[in-house]
C-alpha atoms as a printed R data frame, in Angstrom:
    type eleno elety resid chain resno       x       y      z
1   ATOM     1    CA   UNK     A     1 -35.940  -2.918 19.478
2   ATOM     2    CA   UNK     A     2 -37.259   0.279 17.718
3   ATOM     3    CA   UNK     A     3 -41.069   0.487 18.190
4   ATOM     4    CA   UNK     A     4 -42.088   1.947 14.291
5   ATOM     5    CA   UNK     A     5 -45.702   2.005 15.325
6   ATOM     6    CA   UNK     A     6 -45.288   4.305 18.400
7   ATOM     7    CA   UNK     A     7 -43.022   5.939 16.348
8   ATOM     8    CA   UNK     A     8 -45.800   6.895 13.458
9   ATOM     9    CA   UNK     A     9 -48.569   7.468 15.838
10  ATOM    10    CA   UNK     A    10 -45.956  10.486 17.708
11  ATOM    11    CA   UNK     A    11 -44.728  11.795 14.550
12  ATOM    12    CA   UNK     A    12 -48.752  12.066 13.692
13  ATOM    13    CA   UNK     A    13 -49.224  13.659 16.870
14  ATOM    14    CA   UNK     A    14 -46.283  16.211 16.614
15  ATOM    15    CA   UNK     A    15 -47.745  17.013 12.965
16  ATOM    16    CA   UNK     A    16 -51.045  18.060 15.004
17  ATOM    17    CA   UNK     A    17 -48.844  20.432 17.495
18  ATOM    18    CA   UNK     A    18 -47.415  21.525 14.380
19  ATOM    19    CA   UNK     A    19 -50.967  22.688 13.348
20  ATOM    20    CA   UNK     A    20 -50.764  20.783 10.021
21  ATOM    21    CA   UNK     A    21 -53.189  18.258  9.111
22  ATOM    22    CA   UNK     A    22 -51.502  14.672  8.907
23  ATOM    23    CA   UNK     A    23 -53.875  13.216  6.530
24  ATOM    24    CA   UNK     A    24 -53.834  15.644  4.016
25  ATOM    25    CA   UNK     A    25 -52.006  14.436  0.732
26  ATOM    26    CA   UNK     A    26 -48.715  15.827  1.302
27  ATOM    27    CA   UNK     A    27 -47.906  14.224  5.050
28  ATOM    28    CA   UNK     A    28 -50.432  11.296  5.107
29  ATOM    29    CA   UNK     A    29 -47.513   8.506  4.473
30  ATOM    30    CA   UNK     A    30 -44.806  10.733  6.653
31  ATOM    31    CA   UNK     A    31 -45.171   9.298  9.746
32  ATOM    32    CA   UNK     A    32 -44.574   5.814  8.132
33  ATOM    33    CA   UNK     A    33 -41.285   6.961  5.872
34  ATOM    34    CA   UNK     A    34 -40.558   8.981  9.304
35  ATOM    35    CA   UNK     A    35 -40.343   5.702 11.308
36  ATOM    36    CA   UNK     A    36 -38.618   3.367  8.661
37  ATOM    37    CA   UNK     A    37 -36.082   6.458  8.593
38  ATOM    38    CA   UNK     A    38 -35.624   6.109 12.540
39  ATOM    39    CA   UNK     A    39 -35.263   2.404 12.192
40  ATOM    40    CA   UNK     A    40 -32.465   3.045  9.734
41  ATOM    41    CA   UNK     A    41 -30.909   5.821 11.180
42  ATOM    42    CA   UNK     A    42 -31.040   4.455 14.889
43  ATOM    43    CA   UNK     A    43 -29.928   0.685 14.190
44  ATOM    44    CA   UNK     A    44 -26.653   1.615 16.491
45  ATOM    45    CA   UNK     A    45 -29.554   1.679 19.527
46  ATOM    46    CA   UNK     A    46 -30.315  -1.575 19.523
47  ATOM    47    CA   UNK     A    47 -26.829  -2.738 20.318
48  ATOM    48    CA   UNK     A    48 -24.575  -1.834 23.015
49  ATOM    49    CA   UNK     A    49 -20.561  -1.567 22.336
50  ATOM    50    CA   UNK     A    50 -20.140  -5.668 23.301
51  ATOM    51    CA   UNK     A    51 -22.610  -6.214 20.931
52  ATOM    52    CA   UNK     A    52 -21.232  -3.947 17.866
53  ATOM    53    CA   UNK     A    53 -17.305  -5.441 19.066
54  ATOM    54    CA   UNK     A    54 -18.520  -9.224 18.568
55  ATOM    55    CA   UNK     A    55 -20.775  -8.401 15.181
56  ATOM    56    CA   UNK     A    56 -17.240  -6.806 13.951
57  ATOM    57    CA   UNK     A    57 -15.213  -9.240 15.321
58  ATOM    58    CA   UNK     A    58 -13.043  -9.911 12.005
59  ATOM    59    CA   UNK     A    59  -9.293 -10.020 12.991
60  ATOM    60    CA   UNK     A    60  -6.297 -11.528 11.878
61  ATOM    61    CA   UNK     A    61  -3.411 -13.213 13.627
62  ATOM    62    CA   UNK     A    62   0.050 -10.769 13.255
63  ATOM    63    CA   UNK     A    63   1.848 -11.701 10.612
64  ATOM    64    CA   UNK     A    64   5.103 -10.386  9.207
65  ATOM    65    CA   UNK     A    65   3.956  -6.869  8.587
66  ATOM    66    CA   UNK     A    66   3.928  -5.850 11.790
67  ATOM    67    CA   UNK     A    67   7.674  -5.483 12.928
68  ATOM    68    CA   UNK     A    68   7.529  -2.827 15.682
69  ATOM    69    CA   UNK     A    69   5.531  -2.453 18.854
70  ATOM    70    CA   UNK     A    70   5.557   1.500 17.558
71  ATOM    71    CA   UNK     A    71   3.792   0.689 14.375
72  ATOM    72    CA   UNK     A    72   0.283   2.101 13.611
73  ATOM    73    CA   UNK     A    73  -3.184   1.213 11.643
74  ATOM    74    CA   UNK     A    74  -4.598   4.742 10.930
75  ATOM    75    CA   UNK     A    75  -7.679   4.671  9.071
76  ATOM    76    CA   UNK     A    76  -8.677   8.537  8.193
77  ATOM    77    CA   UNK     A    77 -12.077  10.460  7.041
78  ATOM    78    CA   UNK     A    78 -14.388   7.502  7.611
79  ATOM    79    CA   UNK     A    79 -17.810   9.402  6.933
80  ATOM    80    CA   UNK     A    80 -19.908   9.476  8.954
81  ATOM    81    CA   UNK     A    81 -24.041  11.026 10.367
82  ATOM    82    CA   UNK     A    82 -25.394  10.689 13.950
83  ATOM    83    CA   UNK     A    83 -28.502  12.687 15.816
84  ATOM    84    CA   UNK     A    84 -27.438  14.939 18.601
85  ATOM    85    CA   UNK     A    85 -29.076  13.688 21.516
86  ATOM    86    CA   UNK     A    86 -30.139  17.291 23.585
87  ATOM    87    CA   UNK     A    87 -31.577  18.010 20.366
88  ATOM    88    CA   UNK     A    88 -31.962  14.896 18.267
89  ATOM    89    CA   UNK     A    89 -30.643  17.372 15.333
90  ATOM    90    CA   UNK     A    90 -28.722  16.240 12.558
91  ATOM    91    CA   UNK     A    91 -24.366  16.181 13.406
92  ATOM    92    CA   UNK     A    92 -22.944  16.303  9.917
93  ATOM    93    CA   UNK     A    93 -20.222  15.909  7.263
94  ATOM    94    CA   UNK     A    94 -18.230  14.523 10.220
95  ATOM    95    CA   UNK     A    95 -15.119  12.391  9.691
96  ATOM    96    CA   UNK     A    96 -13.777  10.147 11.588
97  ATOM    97    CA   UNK     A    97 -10.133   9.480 12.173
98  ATOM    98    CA   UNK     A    98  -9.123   5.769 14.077
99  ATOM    99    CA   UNK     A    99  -5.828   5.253 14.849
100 ATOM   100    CA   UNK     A   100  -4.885   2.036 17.206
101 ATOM   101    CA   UNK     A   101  -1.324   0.076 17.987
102 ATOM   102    CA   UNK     A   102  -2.070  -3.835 17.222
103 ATOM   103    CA   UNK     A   103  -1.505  -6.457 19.820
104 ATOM   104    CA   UNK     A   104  -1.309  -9.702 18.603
105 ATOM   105    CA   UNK     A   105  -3.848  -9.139 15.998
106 ATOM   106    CA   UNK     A   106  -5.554  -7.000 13.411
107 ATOM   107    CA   UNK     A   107  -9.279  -5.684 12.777
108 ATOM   108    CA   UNK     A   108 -10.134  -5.358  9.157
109 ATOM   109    CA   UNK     A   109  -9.776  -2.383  7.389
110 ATOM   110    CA   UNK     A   110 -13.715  -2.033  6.891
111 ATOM   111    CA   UNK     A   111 -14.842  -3.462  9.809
112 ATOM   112    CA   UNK     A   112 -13.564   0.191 11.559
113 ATOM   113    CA   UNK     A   113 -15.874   2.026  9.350
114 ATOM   114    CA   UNK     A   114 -18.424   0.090  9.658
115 ATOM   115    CA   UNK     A   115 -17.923   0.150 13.788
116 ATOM   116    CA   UNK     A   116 -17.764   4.098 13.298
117 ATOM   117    CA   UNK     A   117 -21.057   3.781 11.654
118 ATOM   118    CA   UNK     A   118 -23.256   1.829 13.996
119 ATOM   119    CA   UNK     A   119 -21.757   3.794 16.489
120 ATOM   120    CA   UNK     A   120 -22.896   6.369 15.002
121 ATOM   121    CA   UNK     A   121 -26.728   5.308 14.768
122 ATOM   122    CA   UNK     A   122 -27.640   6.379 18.405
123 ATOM   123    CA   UNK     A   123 -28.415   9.354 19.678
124 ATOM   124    CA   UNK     A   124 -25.206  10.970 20.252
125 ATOM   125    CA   UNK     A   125 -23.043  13.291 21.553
126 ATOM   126    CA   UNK     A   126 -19.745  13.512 20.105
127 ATOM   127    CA   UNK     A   127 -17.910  13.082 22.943
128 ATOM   128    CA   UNK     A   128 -19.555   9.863 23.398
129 ATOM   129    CA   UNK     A   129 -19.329   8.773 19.897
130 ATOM   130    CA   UNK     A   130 -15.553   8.898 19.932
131 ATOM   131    CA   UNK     A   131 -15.586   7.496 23.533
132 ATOM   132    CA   UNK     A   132 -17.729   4.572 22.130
133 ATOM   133    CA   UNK     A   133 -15.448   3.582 18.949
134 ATOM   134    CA   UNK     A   134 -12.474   3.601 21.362
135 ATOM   135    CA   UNK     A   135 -14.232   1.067 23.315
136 ATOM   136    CA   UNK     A   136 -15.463  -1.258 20.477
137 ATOM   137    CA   UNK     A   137 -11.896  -1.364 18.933
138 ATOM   138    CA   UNK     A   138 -10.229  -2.100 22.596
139 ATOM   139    CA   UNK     A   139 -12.673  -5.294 23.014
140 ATOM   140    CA   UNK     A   140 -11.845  -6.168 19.195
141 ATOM   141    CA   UNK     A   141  -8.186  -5.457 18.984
142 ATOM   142    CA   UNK     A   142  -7.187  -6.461 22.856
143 ATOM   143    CA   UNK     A   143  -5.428  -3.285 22.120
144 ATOM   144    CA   UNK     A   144  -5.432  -0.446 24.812
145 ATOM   145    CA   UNK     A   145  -3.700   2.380 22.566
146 ATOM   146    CA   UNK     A   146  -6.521   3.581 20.714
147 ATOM   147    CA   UNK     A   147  -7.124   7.291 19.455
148 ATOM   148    CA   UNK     A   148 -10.199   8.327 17.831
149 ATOM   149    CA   UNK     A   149 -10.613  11.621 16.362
150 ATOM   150    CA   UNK     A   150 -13.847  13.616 14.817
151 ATOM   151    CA   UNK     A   151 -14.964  16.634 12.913
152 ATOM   152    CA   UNK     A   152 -18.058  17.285 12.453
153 ATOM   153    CA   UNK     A   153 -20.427  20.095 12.081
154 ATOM   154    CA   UNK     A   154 -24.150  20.175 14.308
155 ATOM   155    CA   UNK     A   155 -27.291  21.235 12.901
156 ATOM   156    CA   UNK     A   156 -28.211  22.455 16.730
157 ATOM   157    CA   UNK     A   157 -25.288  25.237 16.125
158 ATOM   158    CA   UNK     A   158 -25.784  25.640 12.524
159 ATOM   159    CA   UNK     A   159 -29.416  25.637 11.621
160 ATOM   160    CA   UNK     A   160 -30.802  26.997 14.960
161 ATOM   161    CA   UNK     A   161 -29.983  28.468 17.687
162 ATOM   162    CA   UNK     A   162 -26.968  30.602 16.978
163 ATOM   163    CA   UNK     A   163 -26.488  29.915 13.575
164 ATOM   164    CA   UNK     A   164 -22.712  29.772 13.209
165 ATOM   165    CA   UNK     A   165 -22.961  27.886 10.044
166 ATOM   166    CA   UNK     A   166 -19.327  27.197  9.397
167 ATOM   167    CA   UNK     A   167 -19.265  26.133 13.043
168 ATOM   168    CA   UNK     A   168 -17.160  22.629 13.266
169 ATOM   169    CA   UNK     A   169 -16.977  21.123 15.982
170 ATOM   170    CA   UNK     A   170 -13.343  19.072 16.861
171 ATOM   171    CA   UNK     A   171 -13.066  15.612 19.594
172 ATOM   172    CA   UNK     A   172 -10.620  13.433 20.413
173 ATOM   173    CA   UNK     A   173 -10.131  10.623 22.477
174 ATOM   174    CA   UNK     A   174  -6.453   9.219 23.771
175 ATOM   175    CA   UNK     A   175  -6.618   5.925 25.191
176 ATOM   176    CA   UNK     A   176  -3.643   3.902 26.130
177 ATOM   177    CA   UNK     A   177   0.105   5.301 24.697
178 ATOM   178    CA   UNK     A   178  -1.690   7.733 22.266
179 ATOM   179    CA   UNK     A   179  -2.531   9.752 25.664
180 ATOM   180    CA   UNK     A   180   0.998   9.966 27.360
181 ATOM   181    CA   UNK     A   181   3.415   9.176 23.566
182 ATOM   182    CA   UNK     A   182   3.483  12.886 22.663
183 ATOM   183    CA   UNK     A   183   5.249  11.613 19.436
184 ATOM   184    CA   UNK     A   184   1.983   9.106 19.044
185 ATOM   185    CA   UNK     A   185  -0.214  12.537 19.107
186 ATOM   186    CA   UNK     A   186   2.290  14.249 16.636
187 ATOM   187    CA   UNK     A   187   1.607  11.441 14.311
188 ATOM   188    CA   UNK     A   188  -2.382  10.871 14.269
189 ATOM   189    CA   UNK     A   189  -2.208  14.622 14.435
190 ATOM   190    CA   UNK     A   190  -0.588  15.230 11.048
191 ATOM   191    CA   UNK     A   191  -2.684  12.623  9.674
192 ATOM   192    CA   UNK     A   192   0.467  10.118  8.646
């Protein structure tokens, strides 16, 4: 679990490097709403993927409206923030794209956005991130043909560093047919 009061005595401490003073008026409460923040902002890090998969676990039996072993459940521009992990900077206005082929069974419709979200609440990488939601809607779904895509910009490009501020930053992960079906990739690719 997140440890708030380590957190505020740090955030203190790094207000000190800083060479501010963390009891004047202005930053006397910050390391408090700074550690409420990180409990918020870093729920996703007190689960792992099994844990996320069975707290999401809302699916429904296959019922007549899905015919085809071809069709598709493509859920696009789920929004989404995370913390870049080398670092912890802000990745944002990212979007999330999850496309998966059911098998036997259906997640609902918010339960992937909400999966992309905790997900989302760790430190991160990208990579990772769409690596992770592929992995939570395998366990879910039973379904191995899973593609998760994500734009997103990073403050650590952006804001620092070399300050490419229309920088975005593209990831995609293939699992199952959407890595080999090149008419799979087509589709998630065009967005229909």
């Amino acid at each position: 679990m997140i440890d708030t009061e380590k957190i505020e005595y740090h955030i203190k401490e790094i207000l000190k490097a800083l060479g501010d003073d963390p009891d004047r008026e202005g930053l006397a409460e910050t390391p408090k709403r700074v550690a409420k923040m990180y409990e918020e902002v870093f729920e996703g890090m007190n689960y792992s993927n099994a844990e996320i998969a069975e707290m999401f676990n809302k699916t429904f039996e296959e019922e007549d409206y899905i015919t085809s072993s071809s069709d598709m459940v493509y859920v696009k521009d789920i929004e989404v923030f995370s913390y870049c992990e080398h670092h912890m900077a802000l990745m944002y206005d990212m979007r999330v794209n999850v496309a998966y082929i059911p098998k036997g069974k259906v997640v609902g419709l918010s339960k992937i956005a909400r999966i992309s979200d905790m997900a989302a609440k760790r430190l991160q990488l990208q990579e990772r991130l769409g690596s992770d939601i592929a992995e939570i809607m395998t366990i879910i779904t039973g379904s191995e043909d899973v593609a998760v895509i994500i734009e997103g910009s990073h403050s650590c490009m952006t804001a620092r560093g070399i300050k490419k501020t229309s920088a975005k930053t593209y990831t995609q992960t293939l699992r199952g047919r959407f890595e080999t079906d090149q008419s799979l990739q087509n589709r998630i690719m065009k967005g229909k």
